[in-house]
C-alpha positions in Angstrom: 25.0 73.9 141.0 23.1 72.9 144.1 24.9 71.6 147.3 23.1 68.0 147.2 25.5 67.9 143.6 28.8 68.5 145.2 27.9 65.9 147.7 27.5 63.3 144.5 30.5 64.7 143.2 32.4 64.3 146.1 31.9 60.6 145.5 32.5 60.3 142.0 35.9 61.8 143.3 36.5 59.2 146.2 36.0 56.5 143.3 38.6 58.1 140.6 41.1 59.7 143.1 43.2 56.7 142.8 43.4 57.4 139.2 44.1 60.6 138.9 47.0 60.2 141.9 48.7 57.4 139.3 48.0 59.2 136.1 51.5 59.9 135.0 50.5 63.0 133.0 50.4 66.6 135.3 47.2 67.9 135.3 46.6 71.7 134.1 47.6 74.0 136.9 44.5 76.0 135.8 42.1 73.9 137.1 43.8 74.1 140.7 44.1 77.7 140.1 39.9 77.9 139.3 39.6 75.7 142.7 41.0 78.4 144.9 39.6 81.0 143.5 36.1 80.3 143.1 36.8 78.4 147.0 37.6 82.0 148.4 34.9 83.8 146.4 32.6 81.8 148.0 34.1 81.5 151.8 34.4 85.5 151.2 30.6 85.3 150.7 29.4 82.9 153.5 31.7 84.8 155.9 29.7 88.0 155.2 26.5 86.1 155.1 27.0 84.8 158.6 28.2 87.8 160.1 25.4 89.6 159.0 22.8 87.5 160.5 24.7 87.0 163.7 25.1 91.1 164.1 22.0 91.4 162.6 20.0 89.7 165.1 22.2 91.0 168.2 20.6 94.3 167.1 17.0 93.8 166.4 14.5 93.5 169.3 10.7 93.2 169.2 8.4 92.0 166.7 9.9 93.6 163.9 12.8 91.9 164.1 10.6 88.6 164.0 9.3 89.5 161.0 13.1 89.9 159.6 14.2 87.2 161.1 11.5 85.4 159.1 12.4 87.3 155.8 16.0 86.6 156.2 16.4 83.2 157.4 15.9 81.0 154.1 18.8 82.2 153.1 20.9 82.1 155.8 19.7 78.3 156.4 21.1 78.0 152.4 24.2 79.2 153.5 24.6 77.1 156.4 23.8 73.8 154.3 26.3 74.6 152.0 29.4 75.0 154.5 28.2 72.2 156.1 26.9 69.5 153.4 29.7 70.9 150.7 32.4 70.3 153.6 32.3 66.5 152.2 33.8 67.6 148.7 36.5 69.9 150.2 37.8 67.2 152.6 37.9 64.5 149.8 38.8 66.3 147.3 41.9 67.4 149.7 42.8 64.2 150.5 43.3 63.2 146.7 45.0 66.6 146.1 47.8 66.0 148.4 47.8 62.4 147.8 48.5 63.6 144.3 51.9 65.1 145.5 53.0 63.2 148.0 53.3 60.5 144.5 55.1 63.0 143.0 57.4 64.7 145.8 55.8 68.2 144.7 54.1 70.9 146.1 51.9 72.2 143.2 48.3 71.4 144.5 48.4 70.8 148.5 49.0 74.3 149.6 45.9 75.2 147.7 43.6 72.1 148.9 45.1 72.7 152.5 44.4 76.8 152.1 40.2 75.9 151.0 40.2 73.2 153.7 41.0 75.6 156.4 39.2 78.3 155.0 36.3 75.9 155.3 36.9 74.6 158.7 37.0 78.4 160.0 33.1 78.9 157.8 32.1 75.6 159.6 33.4 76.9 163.1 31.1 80.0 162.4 28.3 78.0 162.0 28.4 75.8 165.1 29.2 79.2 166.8 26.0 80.5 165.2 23.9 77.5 165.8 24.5 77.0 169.4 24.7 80.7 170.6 23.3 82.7 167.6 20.2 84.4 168.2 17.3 84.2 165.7 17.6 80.1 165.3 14.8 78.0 166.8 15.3 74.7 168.4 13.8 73.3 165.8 16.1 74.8 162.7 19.3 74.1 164.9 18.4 70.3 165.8 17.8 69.4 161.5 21.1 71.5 160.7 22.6 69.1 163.1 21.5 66.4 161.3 22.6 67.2 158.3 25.9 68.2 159.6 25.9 64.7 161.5 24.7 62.8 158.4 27.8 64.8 156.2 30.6 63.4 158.7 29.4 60.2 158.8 28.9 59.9 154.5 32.9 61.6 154.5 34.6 59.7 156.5 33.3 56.8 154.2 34.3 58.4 151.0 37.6 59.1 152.8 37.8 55.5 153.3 38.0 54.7 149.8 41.5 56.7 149.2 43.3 55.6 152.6 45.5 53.2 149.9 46.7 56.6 149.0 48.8 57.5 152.0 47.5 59.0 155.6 44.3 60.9 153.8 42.5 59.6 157.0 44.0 62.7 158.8 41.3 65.0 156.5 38.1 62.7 158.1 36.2 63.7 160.8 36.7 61.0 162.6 40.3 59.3 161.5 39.5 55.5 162.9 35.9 55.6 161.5 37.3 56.3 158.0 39.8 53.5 158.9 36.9 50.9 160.3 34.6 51.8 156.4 38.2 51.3 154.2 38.5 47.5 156.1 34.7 47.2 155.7 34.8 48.4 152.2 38.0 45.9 151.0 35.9 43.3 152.9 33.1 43.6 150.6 34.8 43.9 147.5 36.4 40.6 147.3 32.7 38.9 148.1 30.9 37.7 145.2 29.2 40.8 143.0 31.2 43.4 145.3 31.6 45.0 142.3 27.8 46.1 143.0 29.2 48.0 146.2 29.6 51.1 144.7 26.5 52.0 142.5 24.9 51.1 145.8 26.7 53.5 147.3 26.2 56.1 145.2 22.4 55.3 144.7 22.4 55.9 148.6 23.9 58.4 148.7 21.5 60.5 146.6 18.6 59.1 148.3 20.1 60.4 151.8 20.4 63.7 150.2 17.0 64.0 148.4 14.8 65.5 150.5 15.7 68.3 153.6 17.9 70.6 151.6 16.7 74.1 150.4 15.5 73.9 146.7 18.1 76.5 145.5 21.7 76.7 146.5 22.7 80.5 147.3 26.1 80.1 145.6 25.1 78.2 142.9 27.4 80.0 140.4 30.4 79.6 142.5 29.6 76.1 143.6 29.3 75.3 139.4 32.9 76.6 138.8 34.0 74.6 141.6 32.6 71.7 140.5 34.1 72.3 136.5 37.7 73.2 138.6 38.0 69.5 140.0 36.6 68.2 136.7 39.0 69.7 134.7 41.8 67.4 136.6 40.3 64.3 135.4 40.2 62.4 132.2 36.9 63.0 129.9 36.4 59.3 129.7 36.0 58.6 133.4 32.5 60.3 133.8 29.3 59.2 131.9 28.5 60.6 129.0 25.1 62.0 130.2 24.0 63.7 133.1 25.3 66.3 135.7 28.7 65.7 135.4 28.9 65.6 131.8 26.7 68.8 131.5 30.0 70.5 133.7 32.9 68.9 131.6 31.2 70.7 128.9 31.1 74.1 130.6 34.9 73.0 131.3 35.6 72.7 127.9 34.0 75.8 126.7 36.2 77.3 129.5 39.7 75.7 127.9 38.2 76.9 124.5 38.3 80.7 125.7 41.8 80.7 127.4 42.6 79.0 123.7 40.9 81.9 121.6 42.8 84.7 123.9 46.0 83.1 123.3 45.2 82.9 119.2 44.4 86.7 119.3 47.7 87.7 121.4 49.4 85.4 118.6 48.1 87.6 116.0 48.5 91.0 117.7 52.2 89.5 117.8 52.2 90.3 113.9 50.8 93.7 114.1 54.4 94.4 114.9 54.0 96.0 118.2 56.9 98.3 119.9 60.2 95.5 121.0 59.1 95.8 124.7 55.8 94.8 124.5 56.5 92.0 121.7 59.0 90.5 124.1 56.4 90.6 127.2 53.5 89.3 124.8 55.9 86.6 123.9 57.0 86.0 127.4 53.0 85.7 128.8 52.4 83.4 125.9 55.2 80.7 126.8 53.8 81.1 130.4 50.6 79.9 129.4 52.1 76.7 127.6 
């Protein structure tokens, strides 16, 4: 799944985190579950990424270190667009996270969203670390990151804007009045005649913003996918199109629920191979745990 992806779904999220925040059912704790640990897989992985290059570099000298430097820096420059570009997806996705139990006066998904979204704040710290000081970086390659990083806050803090009905998720944008200023500017232009032409707008720009300047693969595309199917698997079916990326990864989620279904049928029938009493009772007791 490629970071320009997370970045649209990050907005399909701002659009039906109201819904899933008043949904009366619980969602699957699995889902949550799949979010933190696919989210530490891949901070684990930028973190030695990042360090690499930044040791890396502080070592080399001369022109075979140029010539490294060349090798190596595609993807370290993936790396860097994905903490900084994906950061919009862990913020929002935060937001309607603990939104979700602030509703509810629980605690089942914020420590999670709060444990990514510092995770990532320490990858993105890194970064600017890396891209001010870090050797092997030209001007060149540090001044586009920064756009791209600039570009990110400023599409966040607007997708934040959608969910500030939802209690004080302002306090996950970059900058907390901005979001604040889009959420009056959105409301505004939703009670104007065809306002309800705001969002594919939105979204259409969006994926035009996001188009062109990104590396053509993702380096943690695999992780970045089961992130993607962890935050789908909290919403409905029938809120996402029926074509497309999005349905491509409900799929994948439902293939997913279909496994932890088949495991569960086969511990059901080792169940009547009449194990030993001990290890009945603990197949029994993992079983109910799963329900």
């Amino acid at each position: 799944m490629h970071t320009r992806e997370l970045i649209e779904l990050a907005a399909i999220v701002s659009a039906h985190g109201p819904v899933l925040v008043r949904d009366t059912e619980r969602f699957s704790s699995t889902g949550i579950e799949q979010y933190w640990t696919a989210s530490k897989c891949r901070l684990d992985r930028w973190n030695r990424s990042l360090k690499s290059f930044s040791q890396g570099e502080e070592a080399r000298q001369g022109g075979d270190a140029r010539q490294d430097r060349a090798a190596r820096w595609p993807y370290v420059r993936g790396v860097i667009e994905e903490v900084l570009a994906s950061e919009a997806l862990t913020r929002v996705w935060t937001a309607v996270l603990c939104a979700h139990d602030w509703s509810r006066g629980t605690d089942d998904a914020e420590p999670v969203a709060r444990s990514v979204y510092i995770g990532h704040m320490a990858a993105r710290h890194r970064v600017l670390t890396l891209l001010v000081r870090g050797p092997g970086i030209r001007a060149e390659q540090a001044v586009k990151l920064n756009h791209l990083r600039r570009k990110t806050e400023r599409w966040t803090d607007m997708l934040i804007g959608y969910l500030t009905t939802l209690g004080d998720v302002e306090q996950f944008a970059f900058e907390r009045q901005r979001a604040l200023d889009f959420a009056e500017d959105l409301r505004y232009k939703s009670g104007l005649k065809g306002g309800h032409q705001a969002w594919p707008l939105l979204l259409a720009s969006l994926r035009a913003a996001y188009q062109r300047g990104l590396c053509v693969t993702s380096p943690n595309a695999d992780l970045n996918a089961r992130i993607g199917e962890s935050v789908l698997s909290c919403f409905r079916p029938e809120l996402f199109d029926s074509t497309g990326l999005f349905r491509s990864l409900w799929l994948s989620r439902i293939s997913s629920a279909t496994r932890d279904v088949q495991g569960m049928i086969d511990e059901l029938v080792a169940l009547e191979s009449d194990p030993p009493a001990g290890r009945d009772i603990a197949a029994l007791q993992r079983f109910s745990d799963r329900r």
